[in-house]
Kinemage of the C-alpha trace (Angstrom):
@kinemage 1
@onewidth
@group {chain A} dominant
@subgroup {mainchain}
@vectorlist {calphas} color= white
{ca unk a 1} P 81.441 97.459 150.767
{ca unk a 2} L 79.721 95.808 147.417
{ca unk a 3} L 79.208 99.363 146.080
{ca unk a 4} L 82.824 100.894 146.634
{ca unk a 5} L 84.135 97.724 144.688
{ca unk a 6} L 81.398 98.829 142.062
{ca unk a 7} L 82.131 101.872 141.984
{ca unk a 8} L 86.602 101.007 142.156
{ca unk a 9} L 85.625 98.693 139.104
{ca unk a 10} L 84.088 101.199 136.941
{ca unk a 11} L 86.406 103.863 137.349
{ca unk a 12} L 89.238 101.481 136.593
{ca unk a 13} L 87.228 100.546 133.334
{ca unk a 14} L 87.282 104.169 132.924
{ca unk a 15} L 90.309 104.901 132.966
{ca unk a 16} L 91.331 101.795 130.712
{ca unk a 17} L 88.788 103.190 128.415
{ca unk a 18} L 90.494 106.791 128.359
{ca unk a 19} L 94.055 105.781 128.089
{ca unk a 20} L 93.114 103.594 125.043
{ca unk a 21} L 91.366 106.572 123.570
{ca unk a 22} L 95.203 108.243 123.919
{ca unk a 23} L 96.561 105.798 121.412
{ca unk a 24} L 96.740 106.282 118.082
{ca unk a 25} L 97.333 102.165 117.480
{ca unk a 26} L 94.140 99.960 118.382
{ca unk a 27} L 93.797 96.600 118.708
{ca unk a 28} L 90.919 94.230 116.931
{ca unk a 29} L 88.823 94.731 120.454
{ca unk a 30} L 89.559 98.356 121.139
{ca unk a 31} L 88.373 98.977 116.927
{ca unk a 32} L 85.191 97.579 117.352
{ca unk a 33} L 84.647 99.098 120.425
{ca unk a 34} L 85.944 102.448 118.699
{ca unk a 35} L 83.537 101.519 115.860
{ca unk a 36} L 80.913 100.472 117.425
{ca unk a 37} L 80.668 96.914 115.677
{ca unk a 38} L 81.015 93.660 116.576
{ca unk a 39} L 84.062 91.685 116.215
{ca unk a 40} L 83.311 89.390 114.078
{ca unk a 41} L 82.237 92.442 111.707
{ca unk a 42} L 85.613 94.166 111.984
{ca unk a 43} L 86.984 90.354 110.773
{ca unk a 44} L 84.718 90.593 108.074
{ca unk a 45} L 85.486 93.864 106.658
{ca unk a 46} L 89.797 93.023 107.384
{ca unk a 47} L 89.232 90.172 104.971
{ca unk a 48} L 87.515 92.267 102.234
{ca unk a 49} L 89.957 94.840 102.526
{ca unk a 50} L 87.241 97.278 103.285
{ca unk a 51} L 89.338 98.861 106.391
{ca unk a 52} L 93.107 99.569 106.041
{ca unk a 53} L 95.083 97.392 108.598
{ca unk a 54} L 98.592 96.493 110.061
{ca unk a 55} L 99.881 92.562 110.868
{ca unk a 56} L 102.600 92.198 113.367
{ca unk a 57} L 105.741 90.687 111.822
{ca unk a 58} L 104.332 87.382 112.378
{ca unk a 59} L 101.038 87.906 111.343
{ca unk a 60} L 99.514 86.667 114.233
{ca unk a 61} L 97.922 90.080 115.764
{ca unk a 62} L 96.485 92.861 113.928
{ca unk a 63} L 95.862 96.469 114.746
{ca unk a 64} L 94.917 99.199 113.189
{ca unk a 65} L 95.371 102.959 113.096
{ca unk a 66} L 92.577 105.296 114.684
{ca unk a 67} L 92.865 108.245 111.964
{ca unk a 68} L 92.220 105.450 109.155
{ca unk a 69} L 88.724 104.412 111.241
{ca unk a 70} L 87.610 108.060 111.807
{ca unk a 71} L 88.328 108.327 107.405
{ca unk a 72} L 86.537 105.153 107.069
{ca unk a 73} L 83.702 106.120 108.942
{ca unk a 74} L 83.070 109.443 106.954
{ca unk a 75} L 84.167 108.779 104.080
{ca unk a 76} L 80.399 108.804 102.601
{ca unk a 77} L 79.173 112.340 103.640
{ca unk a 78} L 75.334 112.975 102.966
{ca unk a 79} L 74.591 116.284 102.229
{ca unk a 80} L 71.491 118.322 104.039
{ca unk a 81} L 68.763 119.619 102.510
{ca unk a 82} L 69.580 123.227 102.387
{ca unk a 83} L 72.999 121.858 100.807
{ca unk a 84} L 71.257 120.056 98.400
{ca unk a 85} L 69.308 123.288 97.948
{ca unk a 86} L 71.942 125.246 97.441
{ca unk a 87} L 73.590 123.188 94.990
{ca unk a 88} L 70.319 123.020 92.780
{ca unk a 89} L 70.107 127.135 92.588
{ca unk a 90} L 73.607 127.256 92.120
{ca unk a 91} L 73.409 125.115 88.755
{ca unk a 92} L 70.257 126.472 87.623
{ca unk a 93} L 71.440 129.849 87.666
{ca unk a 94} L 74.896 129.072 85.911
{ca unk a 95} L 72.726 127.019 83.023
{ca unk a 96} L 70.131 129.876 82.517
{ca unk a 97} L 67.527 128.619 84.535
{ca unk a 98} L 65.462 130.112 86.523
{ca unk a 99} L 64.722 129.653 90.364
């Protein structure tokens, strides 16, 4: 009987799980579980301004929008090698060098 309440338990954190990942609006919890950071780190980068964020009209919860974490998180794109490769012919050739 222990396991079916296991198993009722993770399927209902399941399906919490997938109806939050519906939403475009996340709360402080659901963004650092979205982000994969603590907390305490999504406080810290609220109060640098790092991540753009929303305050109820009393200012007492905050939430935050799920397109402006995916930006956030690849906003800083590093190129591959062959990129990087490509981009060093391409500006030798166009300033006479060779390759």
């Amino acid at each position: 009987m222990a396991a079916e309440e296991q198993i009722l338990q993770e399927l209902r954190e399941l399906r919490a799980e997938a109806q939050a990942a519906a939403r475009p609006i996340l709360t402080i919890d659901e963004a650092a579980q979205f982000m994969g950071v603590s907390k305490s780190h999504i406080y810290k980068l609220t109060c640098e301004k790092r991540i753009p964020y929303y305050k109820s009209e009393g200012g007492r919860y905050t939430y935050f929008k799920r397109e402006e974490l995916v930006q956030y998180l690849t906003a800083v794109r590093v190129p591959t090698a062959a990129e990087l490769e490509t981009q060093a012919e391409t500006r030798a050739a166009t300033k006479g060098g060779k390759v």
